[in-house]
C-alpha positions in Angstrom: 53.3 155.2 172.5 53.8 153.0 169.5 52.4 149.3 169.7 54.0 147.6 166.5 53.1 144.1 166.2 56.2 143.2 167.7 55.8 145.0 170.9 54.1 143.7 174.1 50.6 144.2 172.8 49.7 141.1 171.9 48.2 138.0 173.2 50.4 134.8 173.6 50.8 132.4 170.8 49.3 129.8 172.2 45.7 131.4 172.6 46.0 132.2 168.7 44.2 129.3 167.3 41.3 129.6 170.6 38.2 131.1 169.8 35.0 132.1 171.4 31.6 130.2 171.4 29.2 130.2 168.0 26.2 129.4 170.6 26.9 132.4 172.8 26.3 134.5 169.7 23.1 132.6 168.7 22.0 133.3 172.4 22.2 136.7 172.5 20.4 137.3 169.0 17.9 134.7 170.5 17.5 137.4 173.6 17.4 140.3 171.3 14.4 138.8 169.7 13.1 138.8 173.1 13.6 141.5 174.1 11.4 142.5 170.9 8.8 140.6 172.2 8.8 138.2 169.9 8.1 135.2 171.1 11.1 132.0 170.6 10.5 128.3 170.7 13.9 128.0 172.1 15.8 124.7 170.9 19.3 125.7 170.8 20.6 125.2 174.9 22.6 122.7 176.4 21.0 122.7 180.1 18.3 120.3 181.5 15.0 121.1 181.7 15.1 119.6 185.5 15.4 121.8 188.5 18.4 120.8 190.7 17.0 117.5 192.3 15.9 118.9 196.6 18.4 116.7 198.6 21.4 118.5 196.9 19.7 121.9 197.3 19.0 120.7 201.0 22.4 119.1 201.7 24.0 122.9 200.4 22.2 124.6 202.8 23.3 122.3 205.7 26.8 122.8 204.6 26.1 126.9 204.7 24.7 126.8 207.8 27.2 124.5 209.6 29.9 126.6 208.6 32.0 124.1 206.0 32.8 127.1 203.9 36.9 126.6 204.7 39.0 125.5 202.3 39.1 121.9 201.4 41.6 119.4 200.3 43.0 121.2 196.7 41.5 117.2 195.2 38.2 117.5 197.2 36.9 116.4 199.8 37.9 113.0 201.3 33.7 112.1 201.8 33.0 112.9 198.2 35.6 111.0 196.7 35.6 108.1 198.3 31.5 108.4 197.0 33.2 109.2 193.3 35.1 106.3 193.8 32.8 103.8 194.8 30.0 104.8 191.9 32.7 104.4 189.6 33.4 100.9 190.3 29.4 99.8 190.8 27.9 102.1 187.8 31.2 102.0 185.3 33.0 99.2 186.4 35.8 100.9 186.7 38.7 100.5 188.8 38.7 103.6 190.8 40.0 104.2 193.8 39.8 107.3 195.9 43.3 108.3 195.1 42.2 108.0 190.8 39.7 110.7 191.3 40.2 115.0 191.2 37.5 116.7 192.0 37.0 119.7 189.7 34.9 122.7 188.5 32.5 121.0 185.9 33.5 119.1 183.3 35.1 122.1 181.3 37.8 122.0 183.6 38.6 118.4 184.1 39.0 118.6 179.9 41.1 121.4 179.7 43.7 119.9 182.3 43.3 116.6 180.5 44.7 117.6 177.6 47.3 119.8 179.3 48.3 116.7 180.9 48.7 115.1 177.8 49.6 117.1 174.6 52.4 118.8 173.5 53.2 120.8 171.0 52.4 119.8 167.7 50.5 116.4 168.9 47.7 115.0 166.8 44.5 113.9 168.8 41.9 111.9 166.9 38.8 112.9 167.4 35.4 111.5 166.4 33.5 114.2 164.5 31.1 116.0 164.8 31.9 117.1 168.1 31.6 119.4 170.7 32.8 122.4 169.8 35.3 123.4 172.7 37.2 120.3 171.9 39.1 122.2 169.1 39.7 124.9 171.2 41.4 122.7 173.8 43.6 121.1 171.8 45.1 124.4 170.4 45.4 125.5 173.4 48.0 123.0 173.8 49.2 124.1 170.8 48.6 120.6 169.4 46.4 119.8 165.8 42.8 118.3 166.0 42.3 115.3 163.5 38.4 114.4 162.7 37.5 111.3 162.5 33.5 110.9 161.0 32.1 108.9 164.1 29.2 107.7 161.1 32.0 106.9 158.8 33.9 104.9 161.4 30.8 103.1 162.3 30.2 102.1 158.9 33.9 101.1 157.9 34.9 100.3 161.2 36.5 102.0 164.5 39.8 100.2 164.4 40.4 100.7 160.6 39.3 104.4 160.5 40.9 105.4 163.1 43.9 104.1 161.5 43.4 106.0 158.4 43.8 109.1 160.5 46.8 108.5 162.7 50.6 109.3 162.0 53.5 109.0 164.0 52.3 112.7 165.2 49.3 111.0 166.8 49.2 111.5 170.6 45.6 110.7 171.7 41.7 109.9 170.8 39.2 112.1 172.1 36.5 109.6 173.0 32.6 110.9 174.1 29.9 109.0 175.1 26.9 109.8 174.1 28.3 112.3 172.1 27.5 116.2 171.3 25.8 117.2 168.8 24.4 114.4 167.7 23.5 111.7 170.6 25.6 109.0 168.9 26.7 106.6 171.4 29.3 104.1 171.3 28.5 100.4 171.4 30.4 98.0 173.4 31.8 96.4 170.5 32.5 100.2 169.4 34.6 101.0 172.4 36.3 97.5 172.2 37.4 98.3 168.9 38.9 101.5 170.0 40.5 100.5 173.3 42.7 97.8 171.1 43.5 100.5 169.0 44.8 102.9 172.0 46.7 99.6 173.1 48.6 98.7 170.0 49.5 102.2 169.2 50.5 103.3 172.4 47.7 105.9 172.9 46.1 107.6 175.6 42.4 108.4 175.4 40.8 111.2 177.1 36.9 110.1 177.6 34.2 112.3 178.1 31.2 110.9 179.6 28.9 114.2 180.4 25.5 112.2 179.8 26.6 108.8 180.6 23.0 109.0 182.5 21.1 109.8 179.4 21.5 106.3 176.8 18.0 105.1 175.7 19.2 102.7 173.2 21.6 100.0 174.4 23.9 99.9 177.4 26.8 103.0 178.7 30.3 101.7 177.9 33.2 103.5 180.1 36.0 102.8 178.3 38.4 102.6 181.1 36.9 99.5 181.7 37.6 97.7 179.2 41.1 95.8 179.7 44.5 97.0 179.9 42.5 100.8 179.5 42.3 102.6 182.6 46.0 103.2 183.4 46.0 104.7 179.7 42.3 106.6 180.2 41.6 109.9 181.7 38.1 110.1 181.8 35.8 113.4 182.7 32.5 114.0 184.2 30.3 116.8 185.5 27.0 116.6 187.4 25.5 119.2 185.3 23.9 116.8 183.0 22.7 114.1 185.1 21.8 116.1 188.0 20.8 119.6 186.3 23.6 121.5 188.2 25.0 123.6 185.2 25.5 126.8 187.6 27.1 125.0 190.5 30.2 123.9 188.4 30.6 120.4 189.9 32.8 118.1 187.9 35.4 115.5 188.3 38.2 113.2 186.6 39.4 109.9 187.1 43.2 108.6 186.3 46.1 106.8 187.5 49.1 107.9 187.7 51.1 110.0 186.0 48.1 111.6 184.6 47.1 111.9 188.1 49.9 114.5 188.7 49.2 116.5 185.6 45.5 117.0 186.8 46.1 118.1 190.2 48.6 120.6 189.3 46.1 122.5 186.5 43.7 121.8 189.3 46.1 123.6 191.7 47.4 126.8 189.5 43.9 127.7 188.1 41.7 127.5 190.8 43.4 125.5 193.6 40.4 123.2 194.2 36.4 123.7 194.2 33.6 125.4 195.9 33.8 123.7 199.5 29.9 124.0 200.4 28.8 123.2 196.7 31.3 120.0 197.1 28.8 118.8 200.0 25.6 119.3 198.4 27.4 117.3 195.5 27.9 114.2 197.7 24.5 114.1 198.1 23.4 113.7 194.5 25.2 110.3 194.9 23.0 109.2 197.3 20.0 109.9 194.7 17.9 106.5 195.0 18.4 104.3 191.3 14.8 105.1 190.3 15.7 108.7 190.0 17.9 107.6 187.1 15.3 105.6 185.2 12.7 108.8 185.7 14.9 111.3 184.1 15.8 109.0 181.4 11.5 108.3 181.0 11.2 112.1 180.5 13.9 112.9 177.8 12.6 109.4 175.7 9.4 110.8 175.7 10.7 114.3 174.5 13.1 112.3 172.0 10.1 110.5 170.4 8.3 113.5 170.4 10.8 115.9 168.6 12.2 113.5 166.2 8.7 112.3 165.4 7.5 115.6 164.2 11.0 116.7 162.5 10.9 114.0 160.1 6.6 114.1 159.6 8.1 117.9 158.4 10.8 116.3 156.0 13.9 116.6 158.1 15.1 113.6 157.9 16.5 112.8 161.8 17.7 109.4 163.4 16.4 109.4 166.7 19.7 109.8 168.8 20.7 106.7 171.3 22.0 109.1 173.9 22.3 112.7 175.1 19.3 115.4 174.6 19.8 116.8 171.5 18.2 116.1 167.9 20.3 116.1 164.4 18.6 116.1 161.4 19.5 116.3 158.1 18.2 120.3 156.7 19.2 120.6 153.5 15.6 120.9 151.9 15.7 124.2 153.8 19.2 125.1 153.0 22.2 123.3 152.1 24.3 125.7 154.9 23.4 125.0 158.2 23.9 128.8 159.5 21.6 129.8 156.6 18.6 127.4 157.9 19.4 128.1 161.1 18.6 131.6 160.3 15.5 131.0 158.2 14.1 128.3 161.0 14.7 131.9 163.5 13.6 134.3 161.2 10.6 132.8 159.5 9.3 130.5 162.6 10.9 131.8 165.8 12.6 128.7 166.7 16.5 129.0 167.8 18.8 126.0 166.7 22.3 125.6 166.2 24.1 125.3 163.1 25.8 121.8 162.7 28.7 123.5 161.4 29.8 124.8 164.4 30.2 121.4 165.3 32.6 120.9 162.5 32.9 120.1 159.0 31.6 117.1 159.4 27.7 118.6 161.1 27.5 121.1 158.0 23.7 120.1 156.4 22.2 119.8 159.6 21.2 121.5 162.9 21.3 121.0 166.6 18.1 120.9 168.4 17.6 120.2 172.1 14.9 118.2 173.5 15.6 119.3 176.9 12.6 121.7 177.1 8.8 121.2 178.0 6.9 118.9 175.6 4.5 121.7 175.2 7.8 124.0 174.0 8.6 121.2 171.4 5.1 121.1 169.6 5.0 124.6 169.9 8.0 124.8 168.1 6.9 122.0 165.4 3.2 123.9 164.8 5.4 127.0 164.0 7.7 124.9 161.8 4.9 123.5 159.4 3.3 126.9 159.5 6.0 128.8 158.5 8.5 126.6 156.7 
């Protein structure tokens, strides 16, 4: 049977700009190593080094064993968001109520239906760079064009005016994360200001991403749907995998008004119509986490900041340490001026796993990606093999 190009064979246009992982390939050639028996200072993950905090594990197997395994609400449950709700208005100050909030399987998801919600075909979305590498892969799902924006350019020159460099009449939204991925650069109040007037006066929405809003160690987390006049024009995503180590469990949510509201709930509805009903239990319960568990988890990844960044630039790499998030990005190019070259000598010659910072865009080339969301031990490990081997 024949399969020209122009037969069914093929995949649909819209996929043809969406590509796979970088760091799924680093993983497996991290394993393979392994596997070897060589022996990896691992730096290149994205998961906390917690353990999913007992009450949530607890309050899952109460759900199992009294049965609430049915299907729930396609939003969520009614308990859990009223609970979203009312953490958003104490924590964010922002003006959620239980009808704003969708319930959703990790952050991944509340993302991908953001941006279904919101771009069309050929739409331009700003986005401060470098960034996490899925972003670009969202956007063309929607067929619409990613637009970088260098977050260190726009701090230097100024949000407002760099961002309006970089729009056209094309320009649909502004991807704004906070702390952001890869580099822990975190938005200051004055920051997000800056950008909400801009959204206002050109008629923009912005699609936030808070994933480690829990994890700021310099300054203060800004929502910006809280800011005025920004929440009806905000859809903002979070996921409990950060704050509350539950990458497996796939817990997420997203808060909007309407009409976003309706664009949400229908991706929500056609991809997986709704969440994990026990899982949606436990989650309620990590809301319930006294405030000192906060302040401990951010003590632990300070201490493994100081630590990493310390020791990277004692070995010449130069690396600001970052205000948010768990990950380290300092400047490599004594050891190579490509990243996925030094990211291959740092593996080859020391055994420690990083990411290259151009995955993470144009703008990351020179640098890498190192977590500090691993044992302190694990960190100098990694550093004694650096300066041995480098």
């Amino acid at each position: 049977m024949s399969t020209s190009a122009s037969s069914v064979f093929r995949l649909s246009r819209r996929l043809d700009g969406v590509g796979f992982s970088d760091i799924v390939k680093i993983r497996n050639k991290v394993m393979e190593l392994r596997a070897g028996g060589a022996r990896v200072f691992q730096f290149e993950g994205g998961e906390p080094f917690l353990e999913t905090p007992g009450p949530i594990k607890e309050a899952m197997a109460r759900a199992l064993a009294e049965n609430r395994t049915r299907y729930a609400p396609s939003s969520g449950i009614p308990e859990l968001r009223h609970a979203i709700a009312s953490k958003l208005r104490e924590r964010n100050r922002t003006p959620a109520r239980e009808e704003d909030v969708v319930v959703m399987n990790g952050g991944m998801q509340g993302l991908f239906a953001a941006f279904q919600t919101v771009v069309d075909p050929g739409d331009e979305v700003l986005v401060f760079s470098p960034f996490w590498t899925p972003i670009r892969d969202l956007i063309a799902h929607c067929e619409g064009r990613t637009v970088l924006v260098r977050s260190t350019e726009a701090r230097r020159e100024g949000i407002y005016e760099t961002l309006a460099r970089h729009a056209t009449e094309r320009t649909r939204a502004v991807y704004f994360n906070t702390p952001q991925n890869p580099s822990g650069f975190t938005f200051t109040r004055e920051e997000a200001e800056e950008a909400a007037r801009f959204a206002r006066e050109r008629d923009l929405v912005v699609i936030a991403d808070e994933a480690y809003e829990d994890l700021v160690y310099e300054g203060e987390h800004v929502s910006i749907a809280s800011l005025e006049g920004m929440f009806e024009r905000t859809i903002t995503c979070y996921t409990l995998s950060k704050s509350y180590a539950m990458t497996g469990w796939r817990m997420g949510y997203a808060v909007a008004a309407e009409p976003w509201m309706t664009g949400l709930k229908k991706c929500l509805l056609y991809t997986t119509n709704g969440v994990s009903t026990p899982s949606q239990w436990a989650a309620l319960a990590a809301f319930a986490l006294p405030d000192d568990f906060y302040e401990g988890i951010r003590r632990a990844y300070r201490e493994r900041r100081d630590l990493l960044v310390s020791g990277l630039c004692e070995l010449g790499l130069a690396c600001d340490p970052p205000a948010g998030a768990f990950y380290a990005f300092p400047d490599v190019t004594r050891v190579h001026k490509e990243s996925r070259a030094a990211a291959d000598i740092l593996l080859e010659r020391a055994q420690v796993a990083t990411v290259p910072g151009v995955v993470f865009g144009e703008h990351g080339e020179g640098h890498l990606r190192f977590s500090f969301s691993t044992s302190p031990e694990t960190i100098q490990a990694g550093l004694d093999s650096l300066r041995r081997n480098l």
